[in-house]
TIMI-539205 format. One line per field, with one value per residue (C-alpha): x, y, z; residue number from 1; residue in three letters. Coordinates in nm, 2 decimals. Example, Ala and Ser with C-alpha at 12.3 -4.5 7.8 and 13.67 -1.06 7.14 Angstrom:
2
u = (1.23/1.37)
v = (-0.45/-0.11)
w = (0.78/0.71)
n = (1/2)
res = (ala/ser)
***
This chain:
275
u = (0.26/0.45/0.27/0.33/0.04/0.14/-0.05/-0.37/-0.40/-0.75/-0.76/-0.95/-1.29/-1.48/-1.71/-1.44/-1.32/-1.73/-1.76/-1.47/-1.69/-1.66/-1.43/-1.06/-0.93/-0.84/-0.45/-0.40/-0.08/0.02/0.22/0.36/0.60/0.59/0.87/0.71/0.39/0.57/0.68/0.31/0.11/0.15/0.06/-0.19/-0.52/-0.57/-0.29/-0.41/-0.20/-0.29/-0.24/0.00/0.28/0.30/0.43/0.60/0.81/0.76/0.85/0.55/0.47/0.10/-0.14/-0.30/-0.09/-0.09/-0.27/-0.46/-0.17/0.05/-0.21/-0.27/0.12/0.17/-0.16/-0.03/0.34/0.14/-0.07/0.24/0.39/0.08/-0.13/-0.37/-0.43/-0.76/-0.55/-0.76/-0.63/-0.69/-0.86/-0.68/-0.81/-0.96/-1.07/-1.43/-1.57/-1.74/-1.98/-2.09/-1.97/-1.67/-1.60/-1.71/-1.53/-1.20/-1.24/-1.35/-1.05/-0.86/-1.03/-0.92/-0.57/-0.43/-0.65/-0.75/-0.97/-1.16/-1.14/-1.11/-1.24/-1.25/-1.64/-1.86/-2.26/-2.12/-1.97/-2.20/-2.42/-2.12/-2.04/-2.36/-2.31/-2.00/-2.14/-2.45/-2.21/-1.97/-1.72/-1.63/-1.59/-1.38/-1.49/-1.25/-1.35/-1.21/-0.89/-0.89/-0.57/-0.71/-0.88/-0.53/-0.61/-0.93/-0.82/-0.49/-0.24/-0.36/-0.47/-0.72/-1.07/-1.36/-1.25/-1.59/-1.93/-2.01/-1.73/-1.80/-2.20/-2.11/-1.82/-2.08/-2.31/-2.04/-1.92/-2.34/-2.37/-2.06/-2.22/-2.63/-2.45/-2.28/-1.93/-1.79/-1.56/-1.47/-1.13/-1.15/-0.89/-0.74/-1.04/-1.11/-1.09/-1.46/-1.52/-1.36/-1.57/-1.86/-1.88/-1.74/-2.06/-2.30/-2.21/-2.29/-1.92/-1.56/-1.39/-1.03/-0.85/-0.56/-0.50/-0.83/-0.89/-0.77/-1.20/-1.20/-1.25/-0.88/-0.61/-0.39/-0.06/0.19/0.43/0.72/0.63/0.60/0.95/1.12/1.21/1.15/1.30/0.93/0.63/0.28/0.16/-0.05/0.26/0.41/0.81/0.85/1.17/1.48/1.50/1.63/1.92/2.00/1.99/2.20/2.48/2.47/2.57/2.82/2.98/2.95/3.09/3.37/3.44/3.47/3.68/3.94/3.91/3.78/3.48/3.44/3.69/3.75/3.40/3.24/3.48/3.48/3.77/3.93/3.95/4.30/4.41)
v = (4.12/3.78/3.65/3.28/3.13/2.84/2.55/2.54/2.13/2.08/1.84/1.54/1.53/1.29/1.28/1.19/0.91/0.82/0.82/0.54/0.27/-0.03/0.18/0.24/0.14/0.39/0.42/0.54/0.53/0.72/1.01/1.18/1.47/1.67/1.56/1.21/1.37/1.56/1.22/1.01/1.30/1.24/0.87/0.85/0.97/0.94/1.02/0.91/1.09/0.74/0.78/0.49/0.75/0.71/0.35/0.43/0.79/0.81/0.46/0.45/0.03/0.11/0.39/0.45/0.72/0.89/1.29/1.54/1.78/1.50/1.43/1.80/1.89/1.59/1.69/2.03/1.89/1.65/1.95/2.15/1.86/1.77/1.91/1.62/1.37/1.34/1.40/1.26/1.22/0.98/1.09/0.96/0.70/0.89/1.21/1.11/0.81/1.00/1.30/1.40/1.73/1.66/1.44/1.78/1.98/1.76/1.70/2.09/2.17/1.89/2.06/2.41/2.38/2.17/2.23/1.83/1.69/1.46/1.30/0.90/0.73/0.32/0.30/0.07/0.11/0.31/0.54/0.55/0.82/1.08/1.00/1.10/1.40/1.54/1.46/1.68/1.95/1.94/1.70/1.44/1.08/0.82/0.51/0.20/-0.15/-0.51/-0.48/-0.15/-0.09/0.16/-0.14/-0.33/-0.32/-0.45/-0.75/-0.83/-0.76/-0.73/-1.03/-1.10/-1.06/-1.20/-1.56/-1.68/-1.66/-1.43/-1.16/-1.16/-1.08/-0.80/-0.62/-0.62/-0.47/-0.19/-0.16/-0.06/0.16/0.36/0.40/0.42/0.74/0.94/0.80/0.82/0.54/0.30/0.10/-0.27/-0.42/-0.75/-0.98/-1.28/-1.23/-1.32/-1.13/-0.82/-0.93/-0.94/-0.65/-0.46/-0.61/-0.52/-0.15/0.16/0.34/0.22/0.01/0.05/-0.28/-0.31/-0.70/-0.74/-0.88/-0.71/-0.73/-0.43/-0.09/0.05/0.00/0.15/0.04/0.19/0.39/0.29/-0.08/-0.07/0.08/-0.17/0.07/-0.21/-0.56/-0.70/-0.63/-0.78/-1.07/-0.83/-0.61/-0.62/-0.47/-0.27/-0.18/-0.23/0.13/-0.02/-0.18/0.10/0.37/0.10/0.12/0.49/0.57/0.26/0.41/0.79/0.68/0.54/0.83/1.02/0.82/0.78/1.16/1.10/1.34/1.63/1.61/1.88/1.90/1.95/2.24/2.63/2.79/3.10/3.35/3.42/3.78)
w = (-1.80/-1.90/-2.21/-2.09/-1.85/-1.60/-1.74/-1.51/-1.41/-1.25/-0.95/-0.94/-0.69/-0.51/-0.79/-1.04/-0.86/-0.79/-1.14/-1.25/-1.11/-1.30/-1.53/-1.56/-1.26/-0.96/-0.94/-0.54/-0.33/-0.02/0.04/0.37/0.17/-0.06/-0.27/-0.27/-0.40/-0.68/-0.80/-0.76/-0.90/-1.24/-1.17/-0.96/-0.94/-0.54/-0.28/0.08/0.33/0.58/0.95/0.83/0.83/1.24/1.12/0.81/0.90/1.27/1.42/1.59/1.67/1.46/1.39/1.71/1.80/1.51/1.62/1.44/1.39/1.26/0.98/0.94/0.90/0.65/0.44/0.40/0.30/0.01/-0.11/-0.17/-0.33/-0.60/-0.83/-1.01/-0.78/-0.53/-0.17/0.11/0.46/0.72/1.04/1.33/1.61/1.83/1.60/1.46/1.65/1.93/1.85/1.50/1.63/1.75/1.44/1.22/1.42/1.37/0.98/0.89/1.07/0.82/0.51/0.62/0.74/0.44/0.15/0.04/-0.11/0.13/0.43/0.50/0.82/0.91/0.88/1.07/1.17/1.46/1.22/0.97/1.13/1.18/0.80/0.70/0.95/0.78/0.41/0.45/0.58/0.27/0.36/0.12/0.29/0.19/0.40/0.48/0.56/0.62/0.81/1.01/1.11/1.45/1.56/1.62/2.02/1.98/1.74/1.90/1.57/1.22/1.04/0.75/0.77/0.57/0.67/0.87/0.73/1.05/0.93/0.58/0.66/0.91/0.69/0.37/0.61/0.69/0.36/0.26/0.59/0.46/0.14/0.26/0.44/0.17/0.15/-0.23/-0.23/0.00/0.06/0.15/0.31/0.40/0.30/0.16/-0.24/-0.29/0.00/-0.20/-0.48/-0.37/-0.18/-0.53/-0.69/-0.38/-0.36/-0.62/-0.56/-0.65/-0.40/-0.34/-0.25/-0.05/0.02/-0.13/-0.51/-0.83/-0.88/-0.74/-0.88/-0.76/-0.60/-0.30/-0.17/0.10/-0.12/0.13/0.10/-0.29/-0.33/-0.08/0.18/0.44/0.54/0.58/0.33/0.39/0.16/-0.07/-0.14/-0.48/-0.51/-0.75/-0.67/-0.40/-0.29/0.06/-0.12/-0.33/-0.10/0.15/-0.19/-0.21/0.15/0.17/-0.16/0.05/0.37/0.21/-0.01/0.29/0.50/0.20/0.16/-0.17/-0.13/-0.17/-0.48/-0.72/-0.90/-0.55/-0.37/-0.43/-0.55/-0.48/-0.80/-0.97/-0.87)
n = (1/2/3/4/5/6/7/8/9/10/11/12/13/14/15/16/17/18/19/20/21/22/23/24/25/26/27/28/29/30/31/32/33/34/35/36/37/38/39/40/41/42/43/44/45/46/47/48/49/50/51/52/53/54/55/56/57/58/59/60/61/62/63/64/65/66/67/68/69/70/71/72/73/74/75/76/77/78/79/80/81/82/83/84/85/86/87/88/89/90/91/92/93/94/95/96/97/98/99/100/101/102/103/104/105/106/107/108/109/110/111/112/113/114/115/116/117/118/119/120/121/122/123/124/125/126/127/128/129/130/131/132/133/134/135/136/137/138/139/140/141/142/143/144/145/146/147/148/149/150/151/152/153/154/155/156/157/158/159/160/161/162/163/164/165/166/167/168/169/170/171/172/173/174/175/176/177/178/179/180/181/182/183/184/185/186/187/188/189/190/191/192/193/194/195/196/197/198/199/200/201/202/203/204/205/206/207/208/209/210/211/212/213/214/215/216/217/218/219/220/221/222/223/224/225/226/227/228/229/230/231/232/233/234/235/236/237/238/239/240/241/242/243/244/245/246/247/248/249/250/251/252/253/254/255/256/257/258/259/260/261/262/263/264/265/266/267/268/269/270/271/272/273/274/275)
res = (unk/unk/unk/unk/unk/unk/unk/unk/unk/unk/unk/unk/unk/unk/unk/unk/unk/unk/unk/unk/unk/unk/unk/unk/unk/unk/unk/unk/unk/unk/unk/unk/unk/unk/unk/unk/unk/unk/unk/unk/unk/unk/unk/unk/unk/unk/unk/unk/unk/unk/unk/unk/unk/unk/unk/unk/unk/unk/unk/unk/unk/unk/unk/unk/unk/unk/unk/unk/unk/unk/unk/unk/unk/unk/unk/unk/unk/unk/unk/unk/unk/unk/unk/unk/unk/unk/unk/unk/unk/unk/unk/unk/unk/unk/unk/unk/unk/unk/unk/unk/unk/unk/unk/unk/unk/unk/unk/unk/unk/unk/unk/unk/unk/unk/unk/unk/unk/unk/unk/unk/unk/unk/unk/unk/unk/unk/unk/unk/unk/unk/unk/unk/unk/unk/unk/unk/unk/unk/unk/unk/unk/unk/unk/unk/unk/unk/unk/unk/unk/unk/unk/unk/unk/unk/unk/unk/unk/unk/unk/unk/unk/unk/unk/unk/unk/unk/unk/unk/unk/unk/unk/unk/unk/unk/unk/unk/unk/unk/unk/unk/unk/unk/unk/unk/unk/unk/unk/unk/unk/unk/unk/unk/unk/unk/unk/unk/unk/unk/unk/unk/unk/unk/unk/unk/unk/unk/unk/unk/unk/unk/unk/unk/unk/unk/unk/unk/unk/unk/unk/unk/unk/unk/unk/unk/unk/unk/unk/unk/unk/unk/unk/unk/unk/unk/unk/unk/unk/unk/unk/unk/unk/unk/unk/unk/unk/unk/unk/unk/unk/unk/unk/unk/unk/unk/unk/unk/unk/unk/unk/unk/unk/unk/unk/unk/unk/unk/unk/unk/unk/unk/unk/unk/unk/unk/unk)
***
């Protein structure tokens, strides 16, 4: 037997990240792949596999669309791809909202087939009851308030939330029913910023803001976004880098190559041996 052990990295729980309230702040991004996961994992300590990858790898015009065995196939891919970081993954529209047993049904199925972490759902009172449902039957819950990107039919587009006196009263009430039933963290997104605030302050587990306020006990972003892989990024995106540009260069300076018959050259091509 080899004398030299692979370094054994434990994975960070839902009651680690419960734990970093009012703390360090929560560093959380999303991934879809596993190479992308490879890269975050030593960075992050939560990687969300969001139905947002119907958007961000599929084309799809927003999340609705997004299925069970999408999620499933891309939470397997981010599992490979990591070894530190939390990985919670989004139930899709349609997966949880109904029955408590449907709803288990769906997210034990999540657990089993990729191996993460937690699951995440857009909470509201409606919802709250099939949180608590899946909490007292081992399943970690990641709840998500404000701006809930499933509801786009219902709104008419996305747009902040939190504006009106009436709005910011009922998404602190969701924000508490997603907590009241078992939920270990819970993301708020597109509010007001003392909207974000306060509901940081009202609640006993981190929040995660997206669009929110940097009050809040983490932080999440679309990876794709961050890295400037699109022409368009929302207001509460930061670039961090111009990967869009860059990776634009690289296959301008490729295709060229090619047409001049400048690639493959001699470092690239296999060569018969002498004799």
């Amino acid at each position: 037997m080899s004398s030299h052990r692979q370094e054994t990295v434990r994975r960070l729980t839902a009651p680690d990240i419960a734990a970093r309230k009012g703390g360090v702040p929560v560093v959380c991004l999303t991934a879809y792949t596993a190479p992308m996961a490879e890269i975050l994992d030593q960075h992050c300590d939560l990687l969300l596999v969001g139905d947002s990858v119907g958007m961000v790898v599929h084309g799809l015009p927003n999340t609705v669309g997004v299925t069970l065995e999408m999620m499933i196939l891309h939470g397997q891919a981010v599992m490979r791809g990591s070894r530190r970081a939390m990985v919670v993954v989004d139930m899709p529209f349609g997966s949880y909202e109904g029955s408590a047993e449907v709803a288990y049904a769906n997210a034990a199925r999540v657990m089993k087939e990729t191996g993460c972490s937690a699951v995440k759902v857009e909470a509201g009172p409606e919802v709250a009851a099939n949180i608590e449902y899946l909490v007292k039957r081992g399943i970690p819950v990641m709840g998500h308030v404000g701006l809930r990107p499933q509801a786009v039919m219902v709104d008419g587009g996305f747009r902040a939330k939190g504006k009106s006196s009436v709005e910011r009263a009922s998404i602190l009430d969701d924000a508490r029913a997603a907590v009241d039933a078992g939920s270990f963290c819970v993301v708020v997104e597109g509010v007001a910023e003392g909207l974000a605030r306060e509901i940081t302050a009202a609640i006993p587990v981190p929040t995660i803001g997206i669009g929110a306020s940097a009050g809040c006990d983490g932080q999440i972003l679309v990876t794709d976004d961050m890295l400037g892989l699109f022409d368009w990024t929302p207001k509460f995106v930061r670039r961090y880098a111009d990967l869009r540009g860059e990776i634009g260069k690289a296959v301008a300076g490729y295709a060229e190559d090619v047409r001049q018959r400048r690639f493959p050259g001699p470092a690239e091509i296999y060569f018969a041996k002498a004799g």
